[in-house]
N, CA, C and O of each residue as an XYZ file, in Angstrom:
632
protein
N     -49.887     72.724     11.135
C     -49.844     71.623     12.092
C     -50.226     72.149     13.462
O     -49.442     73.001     13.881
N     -51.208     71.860     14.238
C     -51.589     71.808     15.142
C     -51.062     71.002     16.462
O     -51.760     70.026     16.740
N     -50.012     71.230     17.275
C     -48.907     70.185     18.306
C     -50.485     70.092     19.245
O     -50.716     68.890     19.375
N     -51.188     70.610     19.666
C     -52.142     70.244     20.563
C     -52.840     69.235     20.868
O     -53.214     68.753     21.937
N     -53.037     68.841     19.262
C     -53.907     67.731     18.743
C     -53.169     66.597     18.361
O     -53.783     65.564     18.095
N     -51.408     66.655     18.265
C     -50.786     65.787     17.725
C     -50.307     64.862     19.130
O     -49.674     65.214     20.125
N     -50.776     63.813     18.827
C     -50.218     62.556     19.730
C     -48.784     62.288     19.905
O     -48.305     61.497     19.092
N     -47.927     62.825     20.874
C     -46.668     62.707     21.004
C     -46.662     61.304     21.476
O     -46.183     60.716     20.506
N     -46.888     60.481     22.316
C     -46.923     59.972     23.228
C     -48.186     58.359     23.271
O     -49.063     58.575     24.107
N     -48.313     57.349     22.762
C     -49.906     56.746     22.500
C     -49.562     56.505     24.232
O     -48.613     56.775     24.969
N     -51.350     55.627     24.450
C     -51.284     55.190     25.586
C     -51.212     53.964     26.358
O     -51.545     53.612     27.490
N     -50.533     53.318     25.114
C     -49.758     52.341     24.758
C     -48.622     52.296     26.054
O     -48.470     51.523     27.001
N     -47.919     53.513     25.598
C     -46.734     53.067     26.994
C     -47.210     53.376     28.245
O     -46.354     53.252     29.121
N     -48.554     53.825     28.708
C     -48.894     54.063     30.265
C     -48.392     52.979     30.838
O     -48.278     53.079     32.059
N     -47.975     51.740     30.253
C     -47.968     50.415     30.724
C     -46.517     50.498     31.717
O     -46.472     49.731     32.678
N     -45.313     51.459     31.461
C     -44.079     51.549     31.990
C     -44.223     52.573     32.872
O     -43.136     52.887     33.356
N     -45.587     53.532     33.468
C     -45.735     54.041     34.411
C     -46.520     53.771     35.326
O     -46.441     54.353     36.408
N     -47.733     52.531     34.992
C     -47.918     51.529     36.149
C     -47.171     50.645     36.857
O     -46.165     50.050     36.468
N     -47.794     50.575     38.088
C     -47.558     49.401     39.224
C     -47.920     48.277     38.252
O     -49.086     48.164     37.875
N     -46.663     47.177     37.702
C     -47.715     45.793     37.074
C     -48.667     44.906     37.896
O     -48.071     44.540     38.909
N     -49.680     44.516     37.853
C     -50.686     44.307     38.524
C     -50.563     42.844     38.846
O     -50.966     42.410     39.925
N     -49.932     41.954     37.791
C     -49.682     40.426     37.682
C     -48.656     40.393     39.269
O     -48.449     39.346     39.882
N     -48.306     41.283     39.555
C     -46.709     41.058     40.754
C     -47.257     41.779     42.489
O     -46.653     41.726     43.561
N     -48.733     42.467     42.122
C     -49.248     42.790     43.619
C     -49.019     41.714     44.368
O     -48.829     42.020     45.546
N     -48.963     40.605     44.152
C     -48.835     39.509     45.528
C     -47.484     38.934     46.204
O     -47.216     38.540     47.339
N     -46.635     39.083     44.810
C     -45.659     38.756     44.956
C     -44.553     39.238     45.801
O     -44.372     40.449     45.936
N     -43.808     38.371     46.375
C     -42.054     38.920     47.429
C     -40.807     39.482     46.945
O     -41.108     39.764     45.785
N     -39.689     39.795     47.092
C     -38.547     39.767     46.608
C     -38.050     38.918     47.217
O     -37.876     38.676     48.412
N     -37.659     38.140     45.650
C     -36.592     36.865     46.133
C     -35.640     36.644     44.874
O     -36.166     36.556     43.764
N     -34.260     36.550     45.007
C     -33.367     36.619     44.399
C     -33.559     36.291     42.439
O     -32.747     36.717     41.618
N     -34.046     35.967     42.300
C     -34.545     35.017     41.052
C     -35.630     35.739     40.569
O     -36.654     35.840     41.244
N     -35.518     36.258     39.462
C     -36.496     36.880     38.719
C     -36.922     36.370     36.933
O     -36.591     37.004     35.931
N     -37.742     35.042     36.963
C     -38.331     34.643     35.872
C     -38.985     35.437     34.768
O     -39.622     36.336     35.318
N     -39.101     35.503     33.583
C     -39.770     36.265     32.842
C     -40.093     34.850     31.310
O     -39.272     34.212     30.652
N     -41.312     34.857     31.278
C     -41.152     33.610     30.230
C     -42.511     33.929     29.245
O     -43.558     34.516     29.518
N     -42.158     33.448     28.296
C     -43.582     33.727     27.052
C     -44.515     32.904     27.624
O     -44.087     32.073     28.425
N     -45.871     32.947     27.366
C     -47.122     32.501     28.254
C     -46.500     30.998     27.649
O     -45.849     30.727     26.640
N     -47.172     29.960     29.074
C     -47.244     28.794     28.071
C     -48.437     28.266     29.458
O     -48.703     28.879     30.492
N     -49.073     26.642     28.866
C     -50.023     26.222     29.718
C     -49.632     25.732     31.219
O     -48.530     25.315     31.577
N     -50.597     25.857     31.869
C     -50.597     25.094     33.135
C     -49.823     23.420     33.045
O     -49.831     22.723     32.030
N     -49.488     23.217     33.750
C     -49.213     21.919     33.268
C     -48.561     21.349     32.080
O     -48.591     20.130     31.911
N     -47.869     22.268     31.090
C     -47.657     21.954     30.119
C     -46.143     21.212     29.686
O     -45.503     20.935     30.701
N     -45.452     20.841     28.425
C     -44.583     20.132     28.804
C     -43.530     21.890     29.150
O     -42.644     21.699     29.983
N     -43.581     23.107     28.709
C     -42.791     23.749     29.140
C     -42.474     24.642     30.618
O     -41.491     25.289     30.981
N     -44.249     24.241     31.489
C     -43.463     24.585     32.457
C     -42.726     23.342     33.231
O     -42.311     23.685     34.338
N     -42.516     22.218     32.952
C     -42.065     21.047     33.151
C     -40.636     21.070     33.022
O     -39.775     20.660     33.800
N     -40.521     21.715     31.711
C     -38.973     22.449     31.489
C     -38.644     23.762     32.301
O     -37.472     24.139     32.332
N     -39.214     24.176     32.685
C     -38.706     25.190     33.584
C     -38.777     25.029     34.633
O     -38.008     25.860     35.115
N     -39.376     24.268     35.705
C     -39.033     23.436     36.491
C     -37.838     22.510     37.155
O     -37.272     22.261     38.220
N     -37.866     22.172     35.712
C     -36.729     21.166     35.628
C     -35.496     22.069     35.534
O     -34.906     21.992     36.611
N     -34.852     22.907     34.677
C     -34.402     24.035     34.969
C     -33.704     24.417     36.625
O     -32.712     24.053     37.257
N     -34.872     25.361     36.858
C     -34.819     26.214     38.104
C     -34.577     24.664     39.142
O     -33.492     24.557     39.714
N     -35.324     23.868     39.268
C     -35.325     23.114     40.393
C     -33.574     21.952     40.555
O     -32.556     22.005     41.244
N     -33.991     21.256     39.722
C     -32.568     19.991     39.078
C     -31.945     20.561     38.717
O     -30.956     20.544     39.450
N     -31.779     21.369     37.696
C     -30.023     21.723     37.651
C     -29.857     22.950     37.871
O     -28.701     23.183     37.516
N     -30.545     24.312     38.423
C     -30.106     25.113     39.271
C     -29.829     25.316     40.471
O     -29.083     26.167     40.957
N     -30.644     24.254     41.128
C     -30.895     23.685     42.333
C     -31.313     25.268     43.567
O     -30.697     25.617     44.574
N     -32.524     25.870     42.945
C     -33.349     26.497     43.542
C     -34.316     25.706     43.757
O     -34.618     24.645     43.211
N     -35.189     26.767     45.288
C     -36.323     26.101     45.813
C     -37.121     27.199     45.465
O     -36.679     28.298     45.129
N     -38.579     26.814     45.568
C     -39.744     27.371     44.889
C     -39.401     28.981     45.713
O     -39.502     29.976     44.996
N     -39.102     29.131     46.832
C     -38.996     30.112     47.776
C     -38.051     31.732     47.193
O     -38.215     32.917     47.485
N     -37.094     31.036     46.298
C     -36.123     31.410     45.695
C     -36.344     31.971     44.421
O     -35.304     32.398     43.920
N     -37.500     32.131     43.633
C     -37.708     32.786     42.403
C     -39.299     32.974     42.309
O     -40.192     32.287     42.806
N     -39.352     33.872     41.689
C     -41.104     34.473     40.976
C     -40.947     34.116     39.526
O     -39.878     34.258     38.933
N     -41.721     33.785     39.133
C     -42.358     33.634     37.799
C     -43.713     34.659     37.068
O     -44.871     34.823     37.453
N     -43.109     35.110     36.104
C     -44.311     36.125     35.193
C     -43.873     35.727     33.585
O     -42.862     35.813     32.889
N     -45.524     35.151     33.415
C     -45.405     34.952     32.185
C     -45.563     36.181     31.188
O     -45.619     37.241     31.811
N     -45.637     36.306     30.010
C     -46.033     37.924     29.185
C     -46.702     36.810     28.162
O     -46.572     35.588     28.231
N     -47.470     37.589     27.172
C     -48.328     37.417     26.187
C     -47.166     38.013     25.063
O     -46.241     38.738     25.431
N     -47.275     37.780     24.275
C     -46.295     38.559     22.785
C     -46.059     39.518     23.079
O     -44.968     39.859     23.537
N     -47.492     40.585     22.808
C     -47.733     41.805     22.941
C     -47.598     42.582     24.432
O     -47.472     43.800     24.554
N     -47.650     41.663     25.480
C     -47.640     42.481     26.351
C     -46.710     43.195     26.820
O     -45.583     42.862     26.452
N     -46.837     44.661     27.978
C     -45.360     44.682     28.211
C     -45.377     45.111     29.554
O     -46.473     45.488     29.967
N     -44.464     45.141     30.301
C     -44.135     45.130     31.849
C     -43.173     46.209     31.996
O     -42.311     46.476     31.158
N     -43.391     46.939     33.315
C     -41.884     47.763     33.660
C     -41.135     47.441     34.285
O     -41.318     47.192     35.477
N     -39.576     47.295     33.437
C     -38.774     46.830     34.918
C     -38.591     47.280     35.502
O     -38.009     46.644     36.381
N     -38.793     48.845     35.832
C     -37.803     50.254     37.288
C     -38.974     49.479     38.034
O     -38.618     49.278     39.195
N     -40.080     49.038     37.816
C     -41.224     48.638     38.543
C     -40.949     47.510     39.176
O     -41.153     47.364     40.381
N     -40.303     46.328     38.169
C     -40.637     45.149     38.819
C     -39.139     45.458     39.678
O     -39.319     45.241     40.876
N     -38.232     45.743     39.484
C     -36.977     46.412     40.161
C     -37.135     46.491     41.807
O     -36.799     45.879     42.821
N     -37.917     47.725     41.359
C     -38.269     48.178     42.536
C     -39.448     46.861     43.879
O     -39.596     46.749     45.096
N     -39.935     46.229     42.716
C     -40.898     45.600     43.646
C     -40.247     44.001     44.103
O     -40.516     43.427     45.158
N     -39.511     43.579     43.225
C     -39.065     42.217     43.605
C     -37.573     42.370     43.442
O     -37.197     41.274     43.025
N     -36.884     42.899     43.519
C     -35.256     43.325     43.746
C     -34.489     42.101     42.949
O     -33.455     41.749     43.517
N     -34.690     41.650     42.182
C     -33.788     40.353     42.167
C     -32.075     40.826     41.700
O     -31.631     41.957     41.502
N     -31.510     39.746     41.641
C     -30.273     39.853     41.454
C     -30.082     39.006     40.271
O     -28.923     38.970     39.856
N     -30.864     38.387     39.699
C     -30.581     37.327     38.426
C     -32.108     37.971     37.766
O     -32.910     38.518     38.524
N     -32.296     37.873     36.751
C     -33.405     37.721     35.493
C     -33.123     36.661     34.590
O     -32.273     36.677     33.699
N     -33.827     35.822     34.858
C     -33.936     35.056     33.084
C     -35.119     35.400     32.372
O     -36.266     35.642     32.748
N     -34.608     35.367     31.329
C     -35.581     35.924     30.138
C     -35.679     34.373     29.577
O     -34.739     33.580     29.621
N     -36.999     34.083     29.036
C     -37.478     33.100     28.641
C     -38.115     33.361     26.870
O     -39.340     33.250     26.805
N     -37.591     33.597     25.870
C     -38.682     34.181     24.822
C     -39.168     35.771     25.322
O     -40.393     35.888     25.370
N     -38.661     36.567     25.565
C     -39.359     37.824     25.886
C     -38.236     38.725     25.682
O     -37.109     38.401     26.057
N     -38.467     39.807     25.124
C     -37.703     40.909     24.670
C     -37.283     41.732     25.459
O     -38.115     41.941     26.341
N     -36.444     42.265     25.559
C     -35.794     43.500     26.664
C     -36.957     44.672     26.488
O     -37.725     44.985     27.398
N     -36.958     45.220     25.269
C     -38.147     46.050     25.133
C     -39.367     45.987     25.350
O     -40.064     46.974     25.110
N     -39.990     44.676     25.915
C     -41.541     44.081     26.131
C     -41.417     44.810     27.948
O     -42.343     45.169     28.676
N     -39.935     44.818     28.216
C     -40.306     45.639     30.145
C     -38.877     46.942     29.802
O     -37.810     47.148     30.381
N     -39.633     47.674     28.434
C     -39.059     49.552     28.200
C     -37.626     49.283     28.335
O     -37.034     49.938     29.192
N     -36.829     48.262     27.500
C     -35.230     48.475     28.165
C     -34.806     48.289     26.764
O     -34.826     47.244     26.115
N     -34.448     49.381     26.425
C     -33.423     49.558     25.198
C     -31.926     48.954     25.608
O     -31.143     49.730     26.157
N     -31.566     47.744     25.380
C     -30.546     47.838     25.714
C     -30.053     45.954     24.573
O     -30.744     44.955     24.369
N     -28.891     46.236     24.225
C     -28.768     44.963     23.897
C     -28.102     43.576     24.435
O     -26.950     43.753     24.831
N     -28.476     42.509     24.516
C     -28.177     41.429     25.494
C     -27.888     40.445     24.846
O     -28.613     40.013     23.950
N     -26.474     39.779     25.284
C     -25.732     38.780     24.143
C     -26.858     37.358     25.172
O     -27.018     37.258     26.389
N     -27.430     36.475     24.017
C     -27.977     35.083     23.806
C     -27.514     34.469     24.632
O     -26.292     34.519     24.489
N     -27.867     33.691     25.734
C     -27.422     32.390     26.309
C     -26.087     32.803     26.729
O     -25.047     32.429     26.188
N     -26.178     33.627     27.764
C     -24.653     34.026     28.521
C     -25.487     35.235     29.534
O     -26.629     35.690     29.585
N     -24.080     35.461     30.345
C     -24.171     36.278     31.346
C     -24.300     37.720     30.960
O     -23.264     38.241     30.545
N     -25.729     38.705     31.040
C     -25.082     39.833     31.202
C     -25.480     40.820     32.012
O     -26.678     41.072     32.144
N     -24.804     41.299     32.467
C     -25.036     42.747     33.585
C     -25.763     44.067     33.393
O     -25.361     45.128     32.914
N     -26.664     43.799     33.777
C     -27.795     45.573     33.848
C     -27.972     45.732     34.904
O     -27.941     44.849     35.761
N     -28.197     46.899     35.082
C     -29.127     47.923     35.992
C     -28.814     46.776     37.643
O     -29.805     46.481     38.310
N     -27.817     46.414     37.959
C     -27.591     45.872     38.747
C     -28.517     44.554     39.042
O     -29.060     44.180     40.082
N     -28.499     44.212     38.239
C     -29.021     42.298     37.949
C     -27.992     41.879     37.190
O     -27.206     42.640     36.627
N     -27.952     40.409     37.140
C     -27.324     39.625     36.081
C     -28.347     38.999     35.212
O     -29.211     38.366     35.818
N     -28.427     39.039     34.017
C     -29.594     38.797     33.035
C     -29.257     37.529     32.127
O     -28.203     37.591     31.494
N     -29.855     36.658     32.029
C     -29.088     35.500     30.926
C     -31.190     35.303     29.950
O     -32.320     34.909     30.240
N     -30.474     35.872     28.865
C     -31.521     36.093     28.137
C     -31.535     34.613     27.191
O     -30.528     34.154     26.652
N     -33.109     33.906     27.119
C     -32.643     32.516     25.483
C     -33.952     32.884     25.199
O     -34.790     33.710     25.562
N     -33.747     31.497     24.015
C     -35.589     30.943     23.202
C     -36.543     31.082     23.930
O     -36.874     31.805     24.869
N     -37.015     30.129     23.251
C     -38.509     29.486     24.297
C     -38.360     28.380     24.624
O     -37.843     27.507     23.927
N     -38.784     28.250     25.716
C     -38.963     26.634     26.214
C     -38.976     25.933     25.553
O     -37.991     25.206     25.426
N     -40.250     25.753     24.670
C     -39.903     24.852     23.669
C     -38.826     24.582     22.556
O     -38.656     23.484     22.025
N     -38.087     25.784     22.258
C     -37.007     25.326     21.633
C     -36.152     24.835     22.653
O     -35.956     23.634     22.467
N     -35.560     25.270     23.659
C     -34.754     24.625     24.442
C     -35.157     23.139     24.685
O     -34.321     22.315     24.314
N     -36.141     22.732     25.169
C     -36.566     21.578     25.084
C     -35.879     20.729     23.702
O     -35.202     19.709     23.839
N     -36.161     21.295     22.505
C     -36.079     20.623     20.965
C     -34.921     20.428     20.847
O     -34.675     19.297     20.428
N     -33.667     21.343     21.126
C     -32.298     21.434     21.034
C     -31.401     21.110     21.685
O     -31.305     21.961     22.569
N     -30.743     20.464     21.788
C     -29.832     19.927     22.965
C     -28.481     20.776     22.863
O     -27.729     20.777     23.838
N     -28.241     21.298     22.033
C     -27.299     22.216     21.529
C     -27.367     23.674     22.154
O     -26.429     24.372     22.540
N     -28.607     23.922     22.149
C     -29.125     25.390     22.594
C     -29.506     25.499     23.899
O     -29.417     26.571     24.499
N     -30.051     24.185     24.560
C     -30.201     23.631     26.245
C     -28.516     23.819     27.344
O     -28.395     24.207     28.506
N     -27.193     23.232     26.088
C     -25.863     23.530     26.309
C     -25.099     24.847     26.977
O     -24.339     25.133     27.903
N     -26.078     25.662     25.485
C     -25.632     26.440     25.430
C     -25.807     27.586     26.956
O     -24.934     28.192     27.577
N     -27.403     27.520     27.175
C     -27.809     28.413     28.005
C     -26.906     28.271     29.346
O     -26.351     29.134     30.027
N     -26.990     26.336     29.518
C     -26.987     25.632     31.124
C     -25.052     26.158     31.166
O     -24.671     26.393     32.313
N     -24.285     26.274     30.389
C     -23.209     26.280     30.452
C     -22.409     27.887     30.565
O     -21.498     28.201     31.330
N     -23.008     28.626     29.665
C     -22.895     30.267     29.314
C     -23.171     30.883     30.799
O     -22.399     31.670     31.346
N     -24.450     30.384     31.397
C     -25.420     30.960     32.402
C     -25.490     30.688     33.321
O     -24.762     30.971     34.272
N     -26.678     29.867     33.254
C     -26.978     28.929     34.725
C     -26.471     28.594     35.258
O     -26.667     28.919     36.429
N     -25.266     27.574     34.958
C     -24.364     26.792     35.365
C     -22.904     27.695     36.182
O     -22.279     27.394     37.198
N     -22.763     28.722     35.351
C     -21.557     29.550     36.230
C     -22.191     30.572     37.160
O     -21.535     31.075     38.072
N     -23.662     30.930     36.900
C     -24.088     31.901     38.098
C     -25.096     31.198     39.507
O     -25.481     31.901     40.441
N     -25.371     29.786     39.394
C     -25.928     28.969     40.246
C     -25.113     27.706     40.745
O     -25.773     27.079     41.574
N     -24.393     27.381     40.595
C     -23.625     26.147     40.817
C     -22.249     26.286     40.839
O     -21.632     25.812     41.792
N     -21.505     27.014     39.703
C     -19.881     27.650     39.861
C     -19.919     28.601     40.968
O     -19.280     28.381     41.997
N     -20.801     29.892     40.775
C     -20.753     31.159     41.561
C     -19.733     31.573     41.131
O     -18.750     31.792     41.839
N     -19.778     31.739     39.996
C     -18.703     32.422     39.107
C     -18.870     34.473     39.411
O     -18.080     35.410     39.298
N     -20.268     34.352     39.803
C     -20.290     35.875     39.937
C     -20.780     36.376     41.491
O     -21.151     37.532     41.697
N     -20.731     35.429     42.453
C     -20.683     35.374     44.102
C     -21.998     34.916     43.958
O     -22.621     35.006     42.899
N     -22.507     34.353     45.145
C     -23.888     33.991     45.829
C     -24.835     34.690     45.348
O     -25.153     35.599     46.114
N     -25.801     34.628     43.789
C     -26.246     35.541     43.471
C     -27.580     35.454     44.308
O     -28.383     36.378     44.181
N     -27.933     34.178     45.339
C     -28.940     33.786     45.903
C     -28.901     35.074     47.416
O     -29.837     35.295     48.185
N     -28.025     35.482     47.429
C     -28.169     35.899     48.860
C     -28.410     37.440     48.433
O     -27.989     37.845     47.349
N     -29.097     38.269     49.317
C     -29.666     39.434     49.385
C     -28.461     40.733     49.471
O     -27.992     41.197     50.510
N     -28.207     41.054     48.378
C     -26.753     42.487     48.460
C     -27.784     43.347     49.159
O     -29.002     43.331     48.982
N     -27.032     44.147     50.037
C     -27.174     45.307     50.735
C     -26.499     46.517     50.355
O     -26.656     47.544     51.014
């Protein structure tokens, strides 16, 4: 066996030692979106809208949005570092799609790397389910935007 020639490493993961390129424009603002691609205009960003705007009662000013492809993947020490948020929702997208081995209970509150993370479906299932829409707005949203069950997650920690 030859280690010289053997691929430890593909270059596959260079992707968690780039700057992500989708977020060069973007600010830090408390709210950090992460959602499976869906269309312009479609009925799911309509649901996420509806979401973030009506019953979280954020303003556009207040969160970034990045969609991912299946396959794609993002770094979070990156996006961390570049948009600081204090909340993540995960929309359909895997902890491991932005290098984070870590496991995250469904439609509830949980704590990493100094964010609060409330991981669900996809839009479109949330949309389909009124059960699973419950689940998220009640577990999540609802006690970290409206209760402040876990302090002002809108305002900037120092």
């Amino acid at each position: 066996m030859n280690i010289i020639n053997t691929e430890v490493i593909t270059n596959a993961q260079d992707v968690f030692w780039q700057a992500p390129v989708a977020t060069t424009y973007m600010e830090a603002r408390p709210v950090l979106v992460i959602s499976a691609e869906y269309g312009a205009g479609s009925a799911e960003e309509e649901q996420l809208t509806g979401i973030l705007g009506a019953g979280c009662r954020l303003l556009t000013e207040q969160y970034n949005i990045i969609t991912l492809a299946p396959d794609q993947q993002m770094a979070w020490h990156r996006l961390r570092e570049q948009l600081q948020p204090n909340v993540v929702l995960l929309f359909n997208v895997s902890p491991l799609q932005l290098g984070i081995s870590a496991l995250f209970r469904l439609n509830e509150i949980n704590s990493f790397d100094g964010a609060f993370w409330a991981p669900s479906l996809s839009l479109t299932q949330i949309m389909q389910d009124k059960a699973l829409k419950g689940q998220i707005w009640n577990n999540a949203l609802k006690p970290l935007f409206v209760d402040k069950a876990k302090g002002d997650v809108l305002v900037k920690r120092g």
